[in-house]
N, C-alpha and C positions, 0 to 999 in steps of 0.2 A: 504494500500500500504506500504510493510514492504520495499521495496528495495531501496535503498539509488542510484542505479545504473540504471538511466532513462532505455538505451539500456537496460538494461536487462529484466526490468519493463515491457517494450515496447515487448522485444522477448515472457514472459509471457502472456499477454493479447492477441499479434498476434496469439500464437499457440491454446490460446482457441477459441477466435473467429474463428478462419478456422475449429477448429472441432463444434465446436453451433450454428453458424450464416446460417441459411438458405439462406441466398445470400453469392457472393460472397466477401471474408473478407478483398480483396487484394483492394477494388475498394475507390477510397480517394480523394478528390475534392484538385486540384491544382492551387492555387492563384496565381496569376502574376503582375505585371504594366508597361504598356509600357513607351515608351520615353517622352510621353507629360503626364503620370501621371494617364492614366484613367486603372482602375483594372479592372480584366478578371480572369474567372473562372470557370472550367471544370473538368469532372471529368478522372482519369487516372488509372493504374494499379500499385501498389506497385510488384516492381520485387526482390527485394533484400532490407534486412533490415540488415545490422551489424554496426559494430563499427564508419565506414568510414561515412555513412549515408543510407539516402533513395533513389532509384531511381528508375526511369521509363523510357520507351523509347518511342520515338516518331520519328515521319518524321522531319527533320531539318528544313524543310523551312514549317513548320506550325508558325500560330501565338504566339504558347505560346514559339517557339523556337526565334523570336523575339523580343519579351518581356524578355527573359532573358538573350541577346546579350546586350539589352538597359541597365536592372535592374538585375545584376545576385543576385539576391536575391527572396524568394517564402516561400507560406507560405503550408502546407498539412493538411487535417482534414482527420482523417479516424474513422467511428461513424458504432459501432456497436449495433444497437439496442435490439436481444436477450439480449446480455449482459447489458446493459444499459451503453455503457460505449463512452466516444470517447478521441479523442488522438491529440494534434494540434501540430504541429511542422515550427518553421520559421528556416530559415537560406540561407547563401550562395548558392550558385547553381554551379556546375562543371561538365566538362565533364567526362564520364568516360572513362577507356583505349578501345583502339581498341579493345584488346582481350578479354575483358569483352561483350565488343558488340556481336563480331563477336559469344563466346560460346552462351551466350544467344539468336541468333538470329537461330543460329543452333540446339535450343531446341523446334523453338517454330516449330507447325506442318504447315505443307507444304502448304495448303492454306494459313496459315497467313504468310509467306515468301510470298508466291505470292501477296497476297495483299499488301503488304509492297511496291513491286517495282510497282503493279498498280495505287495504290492512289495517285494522286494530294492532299495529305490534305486539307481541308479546303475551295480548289477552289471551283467556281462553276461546276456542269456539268449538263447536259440535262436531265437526266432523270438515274434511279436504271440502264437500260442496261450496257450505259456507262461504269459502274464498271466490269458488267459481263465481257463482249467484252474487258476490260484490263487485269484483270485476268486470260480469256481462251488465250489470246494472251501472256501471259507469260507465260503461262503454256507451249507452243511450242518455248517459248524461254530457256525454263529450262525444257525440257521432261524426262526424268529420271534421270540426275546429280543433284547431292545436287546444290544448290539453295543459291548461294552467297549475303552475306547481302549489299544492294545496300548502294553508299556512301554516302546516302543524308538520312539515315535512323542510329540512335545510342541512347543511355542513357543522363541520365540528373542525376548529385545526389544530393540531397539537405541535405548539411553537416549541422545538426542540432548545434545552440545555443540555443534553446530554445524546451522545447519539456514539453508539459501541460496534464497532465491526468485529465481526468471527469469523475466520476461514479455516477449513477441518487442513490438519496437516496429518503425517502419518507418525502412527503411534502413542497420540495424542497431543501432539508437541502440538498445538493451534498457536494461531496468534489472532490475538485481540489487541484494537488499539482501541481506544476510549479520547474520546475529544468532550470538553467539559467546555458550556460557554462561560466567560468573565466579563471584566468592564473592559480588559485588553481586546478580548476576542478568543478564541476556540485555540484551550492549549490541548495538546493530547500527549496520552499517557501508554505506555505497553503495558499490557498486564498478562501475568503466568496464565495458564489453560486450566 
């Protein structure tokens, strides 16, 4: 790892793994803690990766959107195994602009908009139908018009301080380097496997 510039390090490794990894490379397990302390963990979709940070979108009134009303703070792993490599990142958590939401919510394809306004996250419901019967029924709420992103639906970015690379070596010798941000800017550290 020559690059002194975590982000950049990060954009390097992200563009290989989306061309090497036979699954998909965007998908990253997201840690949380809610108000009384007990951790949760799931995994989500890396949507945008620059300077500002990382982010993903969800229904707002899911669990992990609760947990980070409580604790905005979170931690991301994203492990790519072709490569042997993975990537951990903690930091704050914010929201992102409206207009971020709304382009992104206008990319993605027309069933996942419709699902977006069907889903109750998280709740229970009866049974797989359920979902269909929510879906075709917004389907006739949104019949040929684009397909507005509901309010209760937006991003989440997790402004990295801390952002750790892993690359499996043999025998276990790995190396991790660890970049930590300050008021200098991003020192990093090697640390044993």
């Amino acid at each position: 790892m020559s690059a002194r510039d975590p982000l950049g390090q990060f954009q390097e490794w992200f563009q290989e793994a989306r061309t090497r990894e036979k699954t998909d490379a965007t998908a990253m397990s997201l840690a949380t803690v809610d108000a009384a302390g007990r951790p949760s963990v799931r995994m989500v979709l890396l949507k945008a990766a620059d300077a500002r940070g990382f982010v993903f979108y969800t229904n707002l009134g899911s669990p992990k959107i609760a947990d980070l009303t409580a604790n905005p703070r979170a931690a991301l792993c994203l492990h790519w195994p072709i490569l042997e490599r993975q990537v951990r990142i903690e930091g704050r958590v914010e929201a992102v602009s409206e207009e971020e939401a709304d382009a992104y919510f206008a990319s993605r394809p027309r069933l996942s908009q419709l699902g977006a306004w069907a889903s109750a996250q998280s709740q229970p419901m009866a049974g797989r139908f359920v979902l269909e019967q929510a879906v075709a029924a917004m389907a006739l709420k949104f019949p040929v018009s684009a397909v507005p992103r509901p309010s209760f639906w937006s991003g989440r970015r997790v402004v990295p301080d801390l952002i750790e690379f892993w690359q499996q070596r043999a025998f276990r010798h790995h190396d991790r380097e660890r970049f930590v941000r300050t008021a200098e800017g991003w020192q990093s550290q090697w640390l044993f496997p």
